[in-house]
Each structure stands twice: as C-alpha cells, then as structure tokens.
MIFIGU-172729 format. One record per residue (C-alpha): residue number from 0; x, y, z; residue in one letter. Coordinates in steps of 0.05 Angstrom, whole numbers. Layout:
% MIFIGU-172729
    k       x       y       z  r
  NUM       X       Y       Z  A
...
END
This chain:
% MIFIGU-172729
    k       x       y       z  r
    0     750    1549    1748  X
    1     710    1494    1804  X
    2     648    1533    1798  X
    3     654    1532    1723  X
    4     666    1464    1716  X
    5     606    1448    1761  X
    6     567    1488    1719  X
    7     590    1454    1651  X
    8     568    1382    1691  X
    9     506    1417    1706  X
   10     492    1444    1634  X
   11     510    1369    1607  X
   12     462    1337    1661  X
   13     421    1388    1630  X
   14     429    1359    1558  X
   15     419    1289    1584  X
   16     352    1303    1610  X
   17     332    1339    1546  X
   18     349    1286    1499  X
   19     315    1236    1548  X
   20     255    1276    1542  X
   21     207    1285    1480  X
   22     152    1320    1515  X
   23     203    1373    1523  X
   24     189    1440    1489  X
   25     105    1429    1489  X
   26      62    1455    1535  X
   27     -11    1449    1539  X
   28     -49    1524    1558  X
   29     -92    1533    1617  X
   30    -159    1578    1603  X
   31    -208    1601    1644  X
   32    -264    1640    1645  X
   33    -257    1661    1713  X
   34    -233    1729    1723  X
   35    -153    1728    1753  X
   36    -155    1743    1832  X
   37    -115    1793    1856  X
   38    -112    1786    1934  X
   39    -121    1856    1969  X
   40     -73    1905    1981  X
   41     -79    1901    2051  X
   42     -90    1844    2099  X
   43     -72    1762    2096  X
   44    -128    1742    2058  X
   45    -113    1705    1999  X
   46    -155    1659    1959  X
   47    -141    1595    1950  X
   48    -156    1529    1908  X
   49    -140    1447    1910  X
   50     -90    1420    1850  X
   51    -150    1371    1844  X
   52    -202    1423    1826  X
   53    -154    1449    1763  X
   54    -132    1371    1735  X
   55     -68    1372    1776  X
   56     -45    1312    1816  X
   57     -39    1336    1890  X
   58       1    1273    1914  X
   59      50    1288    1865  X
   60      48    1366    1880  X
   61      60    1355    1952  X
   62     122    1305    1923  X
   63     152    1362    1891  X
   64     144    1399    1965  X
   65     173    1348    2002  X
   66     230    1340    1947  X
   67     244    1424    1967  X
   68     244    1416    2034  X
   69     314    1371    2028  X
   70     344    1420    1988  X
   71     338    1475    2044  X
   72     275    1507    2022  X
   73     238    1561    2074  X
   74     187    1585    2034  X
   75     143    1553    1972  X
   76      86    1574    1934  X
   77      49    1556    1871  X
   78      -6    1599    1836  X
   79     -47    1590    1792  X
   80     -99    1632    1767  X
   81     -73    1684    1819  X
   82    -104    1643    1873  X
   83     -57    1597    1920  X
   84     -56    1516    1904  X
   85      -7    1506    1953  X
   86      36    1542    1999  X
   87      90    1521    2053  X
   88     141    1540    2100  X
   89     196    1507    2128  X
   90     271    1533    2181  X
   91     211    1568    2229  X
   92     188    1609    2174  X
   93     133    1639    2163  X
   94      93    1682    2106  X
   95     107    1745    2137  X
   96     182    1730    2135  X
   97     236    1770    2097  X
   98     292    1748    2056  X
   99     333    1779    2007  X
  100     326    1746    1939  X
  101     392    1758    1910  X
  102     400    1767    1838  X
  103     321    1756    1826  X
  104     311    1815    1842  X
  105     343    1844    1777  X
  106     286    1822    1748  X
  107     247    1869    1786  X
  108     301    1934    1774  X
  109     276    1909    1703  X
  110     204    1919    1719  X
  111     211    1984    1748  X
  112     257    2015    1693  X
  113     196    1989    1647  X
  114     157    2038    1687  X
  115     208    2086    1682  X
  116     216    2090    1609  X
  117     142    2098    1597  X
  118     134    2148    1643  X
  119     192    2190    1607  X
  120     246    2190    1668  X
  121     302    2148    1630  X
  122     304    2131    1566  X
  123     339    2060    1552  X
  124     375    2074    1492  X
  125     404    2130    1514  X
  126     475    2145    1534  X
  127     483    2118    1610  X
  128     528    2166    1621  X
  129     479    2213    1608  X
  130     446    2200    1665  X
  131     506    2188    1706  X
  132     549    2234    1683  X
  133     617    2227    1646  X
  134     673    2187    1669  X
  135     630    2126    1705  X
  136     671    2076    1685  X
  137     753    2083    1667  X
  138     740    2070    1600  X
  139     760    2121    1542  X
  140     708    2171    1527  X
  141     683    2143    1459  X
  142     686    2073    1485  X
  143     644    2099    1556  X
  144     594    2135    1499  X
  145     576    2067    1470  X
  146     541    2041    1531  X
  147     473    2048    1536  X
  148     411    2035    1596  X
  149     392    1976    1552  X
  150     465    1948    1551  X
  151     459    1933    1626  X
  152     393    1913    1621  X
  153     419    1860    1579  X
  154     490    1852    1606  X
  155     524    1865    1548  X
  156     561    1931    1570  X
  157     628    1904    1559  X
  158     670    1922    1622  X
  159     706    1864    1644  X
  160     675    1815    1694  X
  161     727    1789    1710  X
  162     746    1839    1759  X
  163     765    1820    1836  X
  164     704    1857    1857  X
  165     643    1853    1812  X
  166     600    1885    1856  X
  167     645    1952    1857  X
  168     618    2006    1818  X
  169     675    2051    1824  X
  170     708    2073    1754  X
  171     773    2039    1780  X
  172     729    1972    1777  X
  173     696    1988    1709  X
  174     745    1967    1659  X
  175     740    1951    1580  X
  176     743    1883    1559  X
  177     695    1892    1492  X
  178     647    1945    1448  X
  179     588    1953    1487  X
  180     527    1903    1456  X
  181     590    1858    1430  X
  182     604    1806    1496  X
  183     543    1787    1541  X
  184     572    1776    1612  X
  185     526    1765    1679  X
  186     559    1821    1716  X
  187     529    1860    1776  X
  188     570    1926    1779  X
  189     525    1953    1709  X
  190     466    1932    1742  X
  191     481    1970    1806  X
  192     485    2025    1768  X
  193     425    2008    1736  X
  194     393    2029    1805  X
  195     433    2105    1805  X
  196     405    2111    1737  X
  197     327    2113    1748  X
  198     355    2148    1823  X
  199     385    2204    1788  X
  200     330    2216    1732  X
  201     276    2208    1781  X
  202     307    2260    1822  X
  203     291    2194    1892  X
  204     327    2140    1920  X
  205     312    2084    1881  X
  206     274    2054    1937  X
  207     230    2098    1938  X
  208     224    2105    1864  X
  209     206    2027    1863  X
  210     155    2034    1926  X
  211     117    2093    1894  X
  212     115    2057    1823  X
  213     112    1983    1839  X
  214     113    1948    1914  X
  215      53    2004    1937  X
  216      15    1982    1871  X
  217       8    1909    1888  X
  218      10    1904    1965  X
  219      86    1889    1976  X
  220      96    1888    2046  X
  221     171    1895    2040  X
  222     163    1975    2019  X
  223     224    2002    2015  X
  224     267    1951    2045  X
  225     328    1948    1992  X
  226     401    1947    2016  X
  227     473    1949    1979  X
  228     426    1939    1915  X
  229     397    1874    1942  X
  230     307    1871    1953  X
  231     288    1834    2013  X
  232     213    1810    2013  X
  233     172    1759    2038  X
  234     144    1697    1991  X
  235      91    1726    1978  X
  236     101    1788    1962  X
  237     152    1751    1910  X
  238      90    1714    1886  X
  239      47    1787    1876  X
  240     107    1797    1835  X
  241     102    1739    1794  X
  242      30    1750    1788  X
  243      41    1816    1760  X
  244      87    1805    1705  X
  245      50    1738    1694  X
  246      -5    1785    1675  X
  247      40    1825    1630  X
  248      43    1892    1681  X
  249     -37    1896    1695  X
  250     -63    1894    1770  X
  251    -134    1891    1788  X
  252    -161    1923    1720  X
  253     -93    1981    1732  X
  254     -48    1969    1679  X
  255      23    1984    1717  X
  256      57    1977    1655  X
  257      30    2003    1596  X
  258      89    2005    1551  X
  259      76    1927    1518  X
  260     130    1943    1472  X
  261     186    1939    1527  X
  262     141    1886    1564  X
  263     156    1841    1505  X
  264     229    1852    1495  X
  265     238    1839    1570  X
  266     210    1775    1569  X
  267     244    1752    1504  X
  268     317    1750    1476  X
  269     351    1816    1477  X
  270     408    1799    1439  X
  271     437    1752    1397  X
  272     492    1727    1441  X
  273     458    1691    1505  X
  274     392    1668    1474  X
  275     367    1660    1541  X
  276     369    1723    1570  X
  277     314    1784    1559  X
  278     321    1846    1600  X
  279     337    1825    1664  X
  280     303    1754    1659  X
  281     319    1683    1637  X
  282     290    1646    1591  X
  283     276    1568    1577  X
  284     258    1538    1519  X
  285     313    1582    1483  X
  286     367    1532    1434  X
  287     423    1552    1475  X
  288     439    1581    1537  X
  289     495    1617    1574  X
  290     509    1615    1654  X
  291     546    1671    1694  X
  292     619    1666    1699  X
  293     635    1635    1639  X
  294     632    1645    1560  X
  295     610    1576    1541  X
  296     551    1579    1496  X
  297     508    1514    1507  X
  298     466    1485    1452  X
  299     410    1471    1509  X
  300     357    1510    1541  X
  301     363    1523    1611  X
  302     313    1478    1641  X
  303     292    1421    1594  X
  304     245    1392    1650  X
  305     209    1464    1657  X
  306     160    1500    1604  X
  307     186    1522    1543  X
  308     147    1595    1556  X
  309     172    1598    1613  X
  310     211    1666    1636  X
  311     248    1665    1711  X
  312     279    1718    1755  X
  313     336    1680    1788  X
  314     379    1689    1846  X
  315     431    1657    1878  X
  316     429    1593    1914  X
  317     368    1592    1891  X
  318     321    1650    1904  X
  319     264    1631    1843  X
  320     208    1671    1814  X
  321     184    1624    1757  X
  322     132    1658    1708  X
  323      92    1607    1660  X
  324      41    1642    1619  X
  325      20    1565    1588  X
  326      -2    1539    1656  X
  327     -30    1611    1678  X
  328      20    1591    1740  X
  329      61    1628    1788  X
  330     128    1580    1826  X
  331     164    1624    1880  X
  332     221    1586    1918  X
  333     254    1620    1969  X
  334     304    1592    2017  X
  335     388    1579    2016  X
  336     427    1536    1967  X
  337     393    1479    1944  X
  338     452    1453    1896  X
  339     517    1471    1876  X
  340     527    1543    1894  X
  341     515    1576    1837  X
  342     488    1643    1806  X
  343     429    1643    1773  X
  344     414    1576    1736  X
  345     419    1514    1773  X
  346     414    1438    1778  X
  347     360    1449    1823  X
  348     307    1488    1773  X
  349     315    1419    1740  X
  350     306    1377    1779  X
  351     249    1414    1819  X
  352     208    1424    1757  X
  353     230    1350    1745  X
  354     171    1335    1807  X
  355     131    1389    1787  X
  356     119    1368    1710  X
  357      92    1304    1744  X
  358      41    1345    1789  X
  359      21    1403    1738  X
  360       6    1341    1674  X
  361      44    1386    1622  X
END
C-alpha cells in the first residue's frame, strides 16, 4: 500500500508538471544526411560528437549530468545519430562495467521473441502452453488455453499478481484472477516464462538463443551473461541496444529484424487497457498510463517532461534505455535507485528529462 501511494504522489507530480507545461506533447525531428554510425563489433572505438555541433546546449547537457550523479547514477550516455555526445561514469565505474538492468531488460526478451517469430520458432498468438506444455499454471484447462505468447508480452495473462512471490513460476504460484487479454498487470512470473518459451522452441538456453540472434549481431560484450531471468551488460552495450531498436531492428545495412509488422506493435499500445504499454516497452505521450502494482488508470502520460515518441525499456530503481526516434537520440542511465524505489516508471525519468529538455531545445 506505501509503495502505491508513493506512486499515486508520483503520477499527480506527474499531472502537475504536464498541465504546467504547453510545449508538452511536440517535438521538433532531427534529420541528417549523414549516414547513422554503427561503432564496430569489436574494439572501444566509438565515434563521437559535441552537443554544440547538433544545436544542443552543452552547459545545460552537462547540468542534466551533474543532476544524475546525485541521484546515484554510475553510468550515462546520450546518442545521437549513433555517435556519443556525451558519456560518463561515476561509483569507480567504468564503460567496460557490468550491471544487471532489471526489468529493462524485458524489453530486450521482446526484441529477441521479434526475432523469434519471424524466423518461425514461436508463434505469438499461439497457445503458451503449447510451447510449454499443459498444466503451466494451476489454472483450469480452458482458462490455461486462453493465454497466449502475446498475453505476456503484454502482461495481460491474467494470473494474479498479487501473489507472495511474483517471480515464482511454479503452477502453485500461477493462479487466476481474470480471462487472459481482460486485466493488464506488470507481473514477472509470465515473463519468465516468456524466456522457457523461445528456450523450448529453439530447442537452446535462451542465452544462447539471444547471443546467436541479437548481443553477437551488434557487439554486446555481455554475451551470454543472463541469470535468474535478469541481463547484465555494460552501458554501452545498453546504448547498441538502444541504437538498434532506435533504428527499427537494422544494424550496419543487416536488418536484424525484418518482421516491421511486430516491430510496430512493440513499440505502440498493445491493448486497450494500459495505453502505455507495447510489447514489452513503455510508452510516453500515451493519455493515460498505468504503473506496476496497482490498477489505477491515470489520465497522464508517463513522462510529461520527456518526448511524446518516445518508447523506454525500464528497470527498477532506475535501470533506463530511452528510445526517441524525433531527436534521432539514444539516453541510457544505469546505476541504483535514484527516487522512490519503484518498478519501472519513476519520479526520476521526470525530472531527468526535466534537465535534459533544457539541453536537447525540444
């Protein structure tokens, strides 16, 4: 009940700041005729490029650093273009350093089951239990039948989150609370699963599924290195990420994801319950929101001060892969809680992009 109550003062702080705010909601578009770097696969070169040189204000960018590093920040990049505009590290860290990234890294699961799907190994509308067999959860069989690979890619699987474990994926922890695709809940345990689905179709450990189809692809150091469901990677191999899906699934001229269909629907409401959620992702600019742990529907979007385009993958205490295809700009915030503990959405996205609006002139 605390952390839902901090999250209702955060959503109205939210509110506040969008009704203070007319520029909210428009964004100006970055073009250039520059082709998009893609650093190598292999090695620390990276190019780079001053805030000055693209319009941006670099006293106010390094502001919105020096604002991060209070809110126990260790690593913080922006891109734009691809190339790096500024990059820093804080708590001895360094750019080879590894951290898990919590629930952002959902929105990679996402990513790879796009790959997945195209390639013919799952199919997301099908039955999840035909890929994990009957009797996953404890539900009845024709309730169990109803849930599909796209209900927990949108969280709308209907077992109960409100479980004392939500990370146990045991059928004695999988209980009905609604019709699958009828209740959108942020719960873990489906999305766990999520993971044993594209293991058992693909016939490999998901880990290596995801380093064969993704983290070899675009020079991810981290490789393999997933544990209890959880990807730990460095910041920059969060911002290759970014830089991939900012680019809708191409790399260097090698379109990863070719299926634009499920690209789309990733990166743009799934359902009609939580606006703000695609597959996997969050969205802002949305006209109401919903935040893990609760069933409040808020008429807001989730980050008034941020892009309306813009689509997140967001962990908790704030592990942030920010996407904004208007600004042709890559955020990646890694570190420990920078605000009320919270999952997902925060004060801190807020107030962050608060500093950076200032910097970036949008």
């Amino acid at each position: 009940m605390k952390k839902i109550t901090l999250l209702l003062l955060t959503a109205i702080s939210f509110a506040a700041c969008k009704k203070s705010d007319s520029g909210t909601g428009s964004t100006t578009t970055t073009t250039t005729t520059d082709p998009y770097y893609y650093p190598p696969l292999t090695g620390d070169t990276w190019e780079t490029k001053t805030a000055a040189s693209i319009g941006w204000d670099e006293t106010q960018l390094q502001a919105a650093f020096d604002y991060a590093a209070t809110k126990s920040t260790y690593g913080l990049i922006v891109l734009q273009h691809g190339k790096i505009v500024k990059e820093q590290y804080w708590n001895s860290w360094t750019k080879d350093t590894k951290y898990y990234i919590a629930s952002a890294g959902k929105s990679v699961v996402a990513f790879v089951a796009g790959i997945a799907q195209q390639e013919g190994t799952i199919n997301i509308n099908s039955k999840t239990s035909q890929y994990l067999g009957t009797g996953w959860t404890s539900l009845p069989l024709a309730k169990e039948n109803l849930i599909t690979v796209k209900h927990q890619l949108t969280m709308t699987t209907g077992l109960d989150d409100g479980v004392p474990d939500q990370d146990c994926t045991t059928p004695s922890c999988l209980i009905y609370k609604a019709d699958a695709g009828t209740r959108w809940a942020y719960h873990n345990a489906p999305y766990h699963l999520l993971q044993n689905v594209i293991a058992a179709a693909s016939g490999k450990t998901f880990a290596q599924y995801a380093k064969e189809k993704l983290n070899d692809k675009i020079g991810m150091t981290s490789n393999d290195f997933w544990l209890n469901y959880i990807f730990y990677c460095t910041t920059r191999d969060a911002s290759r990420f970014g830089s991939l899906v900012l680019r809708k699934g191409e790399w260097n001229g090698t379109q990863l994801l070719t299926d634009q269909n499920y690209f789309t629907a990733m990166t743009t409401t799934s359902q009609n319950l939580n606006l703000s959620y695609g597959y996997l992702w969050w969205l802002n600019g949305k006209a109401s929101c919903m935040v893990p742990q609760s069933q409040v529907v808020y008429p807001i979007s989730l980050i008034p001060n941020a892009p309306a385009d813009m689509y997140m993958a967001l962990g908790k205490d704030d592990k942030k892969i920010y996407v904004i295809p208007s600004l042709d700009a890559v955020v990646v915030r890694l570190g420990d809680n920078g605000s009320v503990s919270t999952l997902g959405p925060s004060s801190f996205d807020n107030e962050l992009w608060g500093k950076l609006k200032l910097a970036m002139k949008y």
